[in-house]
FIBA-698215 format. One record per residue (C-alpha): residue in three letters; chain; residue number from 0; x, y, z. Coordinates in steps of 0.1 Angstrom, whole numbers, plus 5000, padded with zeros to 4 digits. Example, Ala and Ser with C-alpha at 12.3 -4.5 7.8 and 13.67 -1.06 7.14 Angstrom:
! FIBA-698215
rec residuo->ALA cadena->A num->0 u->5123 v->4955 w->5078
rec residuo->SER cadena->A num->1 u->5137 v->4989 w->5071
***
This chain:
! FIBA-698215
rec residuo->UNK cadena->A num->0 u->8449 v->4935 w->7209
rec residuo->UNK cadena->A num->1 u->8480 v->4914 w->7199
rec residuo->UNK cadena->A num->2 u->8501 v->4926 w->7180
rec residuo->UNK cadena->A num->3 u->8494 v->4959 w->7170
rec residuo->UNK cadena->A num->4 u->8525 v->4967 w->7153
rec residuo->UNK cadena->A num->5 u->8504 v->4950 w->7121
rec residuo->UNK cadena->A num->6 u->8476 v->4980 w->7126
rec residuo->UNK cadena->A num->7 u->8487 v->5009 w->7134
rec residuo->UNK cadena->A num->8 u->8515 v->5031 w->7117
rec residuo->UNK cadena->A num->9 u->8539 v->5053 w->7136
rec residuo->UNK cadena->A num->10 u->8536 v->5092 w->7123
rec residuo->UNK cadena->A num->11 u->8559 v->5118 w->7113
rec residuo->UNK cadena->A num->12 u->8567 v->5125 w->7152
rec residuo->UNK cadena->A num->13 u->8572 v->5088 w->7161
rec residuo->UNK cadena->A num->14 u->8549 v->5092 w->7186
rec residuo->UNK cadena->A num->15 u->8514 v->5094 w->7174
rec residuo->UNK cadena->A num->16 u->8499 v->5065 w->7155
rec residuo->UNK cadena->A num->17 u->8473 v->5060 w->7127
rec residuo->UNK cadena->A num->18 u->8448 v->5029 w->7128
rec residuo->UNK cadena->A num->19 u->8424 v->5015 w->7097
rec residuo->UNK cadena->A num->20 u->8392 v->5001 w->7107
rec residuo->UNK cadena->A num->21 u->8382 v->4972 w->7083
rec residuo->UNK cadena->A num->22 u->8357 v->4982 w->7055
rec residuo->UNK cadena->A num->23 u->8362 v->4957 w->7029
rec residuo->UNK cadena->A num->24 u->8354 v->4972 w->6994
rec residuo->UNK cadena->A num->25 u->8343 v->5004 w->7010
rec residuo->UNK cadena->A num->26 u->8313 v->4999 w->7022
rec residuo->UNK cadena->A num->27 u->8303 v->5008 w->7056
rec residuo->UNK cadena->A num->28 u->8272 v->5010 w->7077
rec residuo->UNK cadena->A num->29 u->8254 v->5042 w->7092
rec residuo->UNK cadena->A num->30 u->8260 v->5027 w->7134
rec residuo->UNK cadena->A num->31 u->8297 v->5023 w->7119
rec residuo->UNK cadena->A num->32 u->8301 v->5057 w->7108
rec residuo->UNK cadena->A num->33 u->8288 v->5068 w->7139
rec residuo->UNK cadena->A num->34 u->8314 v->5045 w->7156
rec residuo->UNK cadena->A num->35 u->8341 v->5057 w->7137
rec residuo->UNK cadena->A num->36 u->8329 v->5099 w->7147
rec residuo->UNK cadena->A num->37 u->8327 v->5090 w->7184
rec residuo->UNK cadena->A num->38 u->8362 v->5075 w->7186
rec residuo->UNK cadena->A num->39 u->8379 v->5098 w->7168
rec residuo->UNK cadena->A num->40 u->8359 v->5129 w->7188
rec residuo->UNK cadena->A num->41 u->8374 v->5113 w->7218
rec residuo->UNK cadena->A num->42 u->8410 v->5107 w->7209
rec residuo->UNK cadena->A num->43 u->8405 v->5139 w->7191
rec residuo->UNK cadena->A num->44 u->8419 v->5122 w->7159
rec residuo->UNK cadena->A num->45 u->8418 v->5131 w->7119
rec residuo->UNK cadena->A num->46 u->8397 v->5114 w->7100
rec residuo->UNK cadena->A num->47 u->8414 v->5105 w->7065
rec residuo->UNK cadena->A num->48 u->8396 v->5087 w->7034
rec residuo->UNK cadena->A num->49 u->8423 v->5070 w->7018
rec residuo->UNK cadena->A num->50 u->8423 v->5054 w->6978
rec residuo->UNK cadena->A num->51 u->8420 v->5024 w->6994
rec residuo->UNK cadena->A num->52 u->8384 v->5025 w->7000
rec residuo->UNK cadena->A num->53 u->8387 v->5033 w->7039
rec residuo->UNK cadena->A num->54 u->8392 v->5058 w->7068
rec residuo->UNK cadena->A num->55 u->8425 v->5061 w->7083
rec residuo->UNK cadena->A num->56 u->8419 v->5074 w->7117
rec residuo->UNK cadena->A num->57 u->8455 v->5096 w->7129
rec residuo->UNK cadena->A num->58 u->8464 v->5109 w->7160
rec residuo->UNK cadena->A num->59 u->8463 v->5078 w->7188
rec residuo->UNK cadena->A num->60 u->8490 v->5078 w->7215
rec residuo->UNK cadena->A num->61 u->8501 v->5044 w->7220
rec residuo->UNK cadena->A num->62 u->8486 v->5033 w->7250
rec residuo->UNK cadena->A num->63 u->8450 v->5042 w->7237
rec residuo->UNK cadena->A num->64 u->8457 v->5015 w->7206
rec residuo->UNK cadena->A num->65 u->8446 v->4979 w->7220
rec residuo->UNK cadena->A num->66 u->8412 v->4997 w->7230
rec residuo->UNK cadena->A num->67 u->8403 v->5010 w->7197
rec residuo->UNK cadena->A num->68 u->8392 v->4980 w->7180
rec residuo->UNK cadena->A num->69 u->8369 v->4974 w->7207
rec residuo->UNK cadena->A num->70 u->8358 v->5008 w->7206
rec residuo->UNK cadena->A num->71 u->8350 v->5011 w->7171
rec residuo->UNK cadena->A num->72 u->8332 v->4974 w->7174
rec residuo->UNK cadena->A num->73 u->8348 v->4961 w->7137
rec residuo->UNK cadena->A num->74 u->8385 v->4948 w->7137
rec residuo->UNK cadena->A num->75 u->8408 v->4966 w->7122
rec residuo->UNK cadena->A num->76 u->8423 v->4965 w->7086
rec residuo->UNK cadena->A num->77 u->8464 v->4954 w->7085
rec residuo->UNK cadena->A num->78 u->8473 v->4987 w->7060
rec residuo->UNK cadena->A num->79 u->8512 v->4983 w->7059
rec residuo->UNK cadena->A num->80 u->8541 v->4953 w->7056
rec residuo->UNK cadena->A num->81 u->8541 v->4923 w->7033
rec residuo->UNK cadena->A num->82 u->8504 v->4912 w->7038
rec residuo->UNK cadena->A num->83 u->8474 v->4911 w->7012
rec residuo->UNK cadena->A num->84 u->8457 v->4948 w->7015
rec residuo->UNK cadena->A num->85 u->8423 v->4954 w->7019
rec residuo->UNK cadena->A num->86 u->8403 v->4944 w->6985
rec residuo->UNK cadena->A num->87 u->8392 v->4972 w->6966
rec residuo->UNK cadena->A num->88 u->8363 v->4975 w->6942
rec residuo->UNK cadena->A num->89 u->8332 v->4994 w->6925
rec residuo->UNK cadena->A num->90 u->8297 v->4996 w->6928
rec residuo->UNK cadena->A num->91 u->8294 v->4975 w->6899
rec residuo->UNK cadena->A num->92 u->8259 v->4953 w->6890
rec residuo->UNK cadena->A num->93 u->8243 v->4963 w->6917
rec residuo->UNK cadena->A num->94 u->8240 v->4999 w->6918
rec residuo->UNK cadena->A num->95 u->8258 v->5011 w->6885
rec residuo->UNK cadena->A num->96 u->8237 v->5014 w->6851
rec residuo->UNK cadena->A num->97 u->8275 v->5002 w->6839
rec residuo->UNK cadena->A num->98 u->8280 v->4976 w->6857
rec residuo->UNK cadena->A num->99 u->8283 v->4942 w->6845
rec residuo->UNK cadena->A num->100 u->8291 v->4920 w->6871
rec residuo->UNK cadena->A num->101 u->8290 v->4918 w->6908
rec residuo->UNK cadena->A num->102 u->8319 v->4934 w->6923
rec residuo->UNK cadena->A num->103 u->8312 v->4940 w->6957
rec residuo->UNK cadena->A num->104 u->8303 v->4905 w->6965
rec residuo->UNK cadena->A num->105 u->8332 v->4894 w->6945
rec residuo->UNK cadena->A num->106 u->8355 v->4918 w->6962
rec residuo->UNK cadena->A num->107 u->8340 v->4911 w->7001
rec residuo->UNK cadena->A num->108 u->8350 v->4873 w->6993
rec residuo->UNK cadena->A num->109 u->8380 v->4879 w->6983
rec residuo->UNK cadena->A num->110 u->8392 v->4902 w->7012
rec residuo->UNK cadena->A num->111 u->8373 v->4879 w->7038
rec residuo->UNK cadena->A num->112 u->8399 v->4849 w->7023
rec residuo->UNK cadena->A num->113 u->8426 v->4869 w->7021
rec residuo->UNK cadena->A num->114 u->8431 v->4900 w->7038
rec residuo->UNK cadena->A num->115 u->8455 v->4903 w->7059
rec residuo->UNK cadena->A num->116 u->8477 v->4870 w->7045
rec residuo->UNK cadena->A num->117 u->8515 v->4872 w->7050
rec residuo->UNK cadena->A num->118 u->8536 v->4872 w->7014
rec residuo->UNK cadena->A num->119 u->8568 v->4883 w->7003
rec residuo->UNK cadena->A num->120 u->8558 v->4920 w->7000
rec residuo->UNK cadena->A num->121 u->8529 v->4940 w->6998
rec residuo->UNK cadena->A num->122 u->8495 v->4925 w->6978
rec residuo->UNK cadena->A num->123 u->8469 v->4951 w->6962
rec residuo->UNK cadena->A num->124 u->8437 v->4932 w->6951
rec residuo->UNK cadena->A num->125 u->8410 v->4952 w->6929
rec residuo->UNK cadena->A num->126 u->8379 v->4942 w->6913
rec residuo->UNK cadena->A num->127 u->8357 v->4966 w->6887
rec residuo->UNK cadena->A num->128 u->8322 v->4956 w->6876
rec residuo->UNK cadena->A num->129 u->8328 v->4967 w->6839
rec residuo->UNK cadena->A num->130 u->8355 v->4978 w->6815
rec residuo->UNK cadena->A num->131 u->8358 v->5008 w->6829
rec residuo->UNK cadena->A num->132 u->8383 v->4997 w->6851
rec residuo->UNK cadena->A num->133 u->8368 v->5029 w->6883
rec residuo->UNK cadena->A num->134 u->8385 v->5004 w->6909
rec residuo->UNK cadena->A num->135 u->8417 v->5008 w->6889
rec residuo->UNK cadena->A num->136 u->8425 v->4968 w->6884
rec residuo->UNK cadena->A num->137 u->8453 v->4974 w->6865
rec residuo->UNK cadena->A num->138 u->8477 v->4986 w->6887
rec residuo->UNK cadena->A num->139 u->8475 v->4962 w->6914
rec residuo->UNK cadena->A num->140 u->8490 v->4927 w->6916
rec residuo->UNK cadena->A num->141 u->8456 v->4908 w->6912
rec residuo->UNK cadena->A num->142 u->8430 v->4929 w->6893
rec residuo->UNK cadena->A num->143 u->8393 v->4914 w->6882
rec residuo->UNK cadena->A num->144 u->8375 v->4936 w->6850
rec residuo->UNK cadena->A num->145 u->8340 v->4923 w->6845
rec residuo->UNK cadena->A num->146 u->8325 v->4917 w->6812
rec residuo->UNK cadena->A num->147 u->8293 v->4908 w->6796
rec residuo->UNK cadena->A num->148 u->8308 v->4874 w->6800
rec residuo->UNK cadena->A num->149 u->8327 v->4870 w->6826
rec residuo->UNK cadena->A num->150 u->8357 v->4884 w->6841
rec residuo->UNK cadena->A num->151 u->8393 v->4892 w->6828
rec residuo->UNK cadena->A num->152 u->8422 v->4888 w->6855
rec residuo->UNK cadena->A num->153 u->8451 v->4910 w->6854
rec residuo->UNK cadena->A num->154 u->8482 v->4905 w->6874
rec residuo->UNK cadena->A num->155 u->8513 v->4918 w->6882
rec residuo->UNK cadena->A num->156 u->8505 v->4954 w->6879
rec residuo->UNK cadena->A num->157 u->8513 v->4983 w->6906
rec residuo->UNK cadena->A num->158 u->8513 v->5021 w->6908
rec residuo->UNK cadena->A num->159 u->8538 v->5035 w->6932
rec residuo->UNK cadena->A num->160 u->8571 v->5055 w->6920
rec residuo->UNK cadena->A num->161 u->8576 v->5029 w->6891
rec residuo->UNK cadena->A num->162 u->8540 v->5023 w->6877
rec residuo->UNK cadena->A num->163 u->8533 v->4988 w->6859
rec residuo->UNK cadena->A num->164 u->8504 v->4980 w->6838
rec residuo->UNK cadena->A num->165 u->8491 v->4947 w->6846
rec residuo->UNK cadena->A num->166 u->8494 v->4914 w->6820
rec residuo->UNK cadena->A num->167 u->8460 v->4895 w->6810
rec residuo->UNK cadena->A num->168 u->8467 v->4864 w->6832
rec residuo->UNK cadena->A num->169 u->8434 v->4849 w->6816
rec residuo->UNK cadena->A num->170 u->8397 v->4850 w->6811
rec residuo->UNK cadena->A num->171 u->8368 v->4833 w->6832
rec residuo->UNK cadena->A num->172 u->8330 v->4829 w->6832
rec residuo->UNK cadena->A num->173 u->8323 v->4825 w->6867
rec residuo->UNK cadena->A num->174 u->8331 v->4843 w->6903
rec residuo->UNK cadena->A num->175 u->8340 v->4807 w->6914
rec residuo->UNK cadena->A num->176 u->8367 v->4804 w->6884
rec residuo->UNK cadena->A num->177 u->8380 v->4836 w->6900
rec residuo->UNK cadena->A num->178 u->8382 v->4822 w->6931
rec residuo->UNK cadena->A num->179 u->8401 v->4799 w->6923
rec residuo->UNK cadena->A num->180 u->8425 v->4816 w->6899
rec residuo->UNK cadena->A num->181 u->8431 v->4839 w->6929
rec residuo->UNK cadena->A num->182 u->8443 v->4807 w->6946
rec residuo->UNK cadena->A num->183 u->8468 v->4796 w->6923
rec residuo->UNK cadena->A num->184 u->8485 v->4832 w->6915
rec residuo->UNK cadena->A num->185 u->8490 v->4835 w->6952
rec residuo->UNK cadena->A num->186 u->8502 v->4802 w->6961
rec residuo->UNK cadena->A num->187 u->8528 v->4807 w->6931
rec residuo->UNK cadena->A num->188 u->8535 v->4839 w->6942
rec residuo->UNK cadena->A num->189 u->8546 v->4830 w->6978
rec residuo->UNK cadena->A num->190 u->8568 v->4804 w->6963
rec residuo->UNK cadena->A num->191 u->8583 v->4821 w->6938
rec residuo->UNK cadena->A num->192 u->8590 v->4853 w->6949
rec residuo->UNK cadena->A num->193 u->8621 v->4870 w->6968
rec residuo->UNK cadena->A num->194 u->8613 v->4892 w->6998
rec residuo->UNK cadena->A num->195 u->8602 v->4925 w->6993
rec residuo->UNK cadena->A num->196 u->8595 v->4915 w->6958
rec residuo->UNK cadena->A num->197 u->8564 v->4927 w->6941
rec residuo->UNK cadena->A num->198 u->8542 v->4904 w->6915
rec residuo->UNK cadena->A num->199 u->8553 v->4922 w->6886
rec residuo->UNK cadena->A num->200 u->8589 v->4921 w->6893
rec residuo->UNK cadena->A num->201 u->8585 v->4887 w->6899
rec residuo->UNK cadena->A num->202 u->8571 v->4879 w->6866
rec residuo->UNK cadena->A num->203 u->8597 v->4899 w->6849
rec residuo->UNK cadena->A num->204 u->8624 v->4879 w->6865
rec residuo->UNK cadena->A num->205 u->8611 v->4847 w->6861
rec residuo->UNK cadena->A num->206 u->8607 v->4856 w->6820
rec residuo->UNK cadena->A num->207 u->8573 v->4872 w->6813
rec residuo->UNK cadena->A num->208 u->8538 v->4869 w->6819
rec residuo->UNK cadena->A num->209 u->8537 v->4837 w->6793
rec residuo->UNK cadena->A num->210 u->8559 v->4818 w->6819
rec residuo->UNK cadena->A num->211 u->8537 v->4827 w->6850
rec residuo->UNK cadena->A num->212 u->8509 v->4817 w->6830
rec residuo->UNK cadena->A num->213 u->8524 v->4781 w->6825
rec residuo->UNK cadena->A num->214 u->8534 v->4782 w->6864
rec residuo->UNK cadena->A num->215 u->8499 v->4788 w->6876
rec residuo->UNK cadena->A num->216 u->8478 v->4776 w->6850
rec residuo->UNK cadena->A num->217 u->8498 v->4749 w->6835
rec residuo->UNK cadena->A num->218 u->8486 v->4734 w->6800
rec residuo->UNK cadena->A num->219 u->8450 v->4752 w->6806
***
């Protein structure tokens, strides 16, 4: 598999790598669990669910790494660098008395468009089906809340050793107006933004959230 260096993460002994298989917003089939025991019964490896929403597999030497997609039959996820994470979300409409709009299929859009996209740092995407926020949308640079309504987008937010509450970019009635929203923030973002530089920072720098909200919405 080229270039592994994007999947797998050296460990504490610099010798033994971890690997993510892909499971956008979670969600994961019965053969791929399966998949996921066998391989790490062979190598042997720990088996780690991560906040993220997937299983971080540790313990590969590196010579076993550009078999293991193959093995586990799904590609696998890009969890470190300056790339767009793997989308995270919540149940949402579809199983949750709660929920008010259709996360997952909003979410599995998303990270099929994005994940894995090059930027100037890292990009956390989230998307809760209701106010409750359970995918945490908040802290991450592109958050979606559903609401009776719509959706609310939040940007700009991150947890890490200095937390940042996410700005209300805007509202939207449609998972197609998200979409496209999505889009724009990004685009500006990878323009805008200095290397290594997180959404929110950027925002900060360039004067607040009412001056990314001209830049990527204009006189909407």
């Amino acid at each position: 598999m080229e270039d592994m260096e994007k999947y797998a993460i050296v460990q504490k002994d610099m010798e033994s790598f971890a690997v993510v298989p892909s499971t956008p917003t979670g969600l994961v089939t019965p053969e791929v669990l399966h998949r996921i025991a066998e391989v790490a019964e062979k190598y042997q490896a720990l088996v780690k669910l991560t906040n993220a929403q997937r299983f971080a597999l540790v313990g590969f030497k590196q010579d076993a790494l550009p078999r293991l997609s193959g093995e586990l039959g799904i590609p696998l996820a890009t969890p470190a660098g300056s790339v767009v994470r793997s989308v995270k979300a919540c149940p949402g409409s579809v199983t949750c008395r709660l929920g008010q709009q259709d996360s997952l299929s909003l979410g599995m859009e998303l990270d099929k468009r994005y994940h894995g996209r090059s930027l100037p740092s890292k990009f956390k995407i989230a998307v809760s089906g209701c106010p409750n926020s359970c995918a945490e949308s908040a802290v991450v640079d592109f958050g979606v809340i559903g609401t009776r309504k719509g959706f609310r987008i939040m940007v700009g937010g991150n947890a890490g050793a200095n937390p940042r509450i996410a700005d209300e970019l805007t509202t939207v009635e449609t998972k197609e107006q998200v979409m496209e929203i999505a889009e724009k923030v990004i685009e500006c973002y990878e323009k805008n933004a200095r290397r290594g530089e997180r959404l929110g920072k950027m925002i900060e720098r360039i004067g607040g959230i009412e001056k990314f909200r001209e830049m990527v919405l204009g006189a909407e």
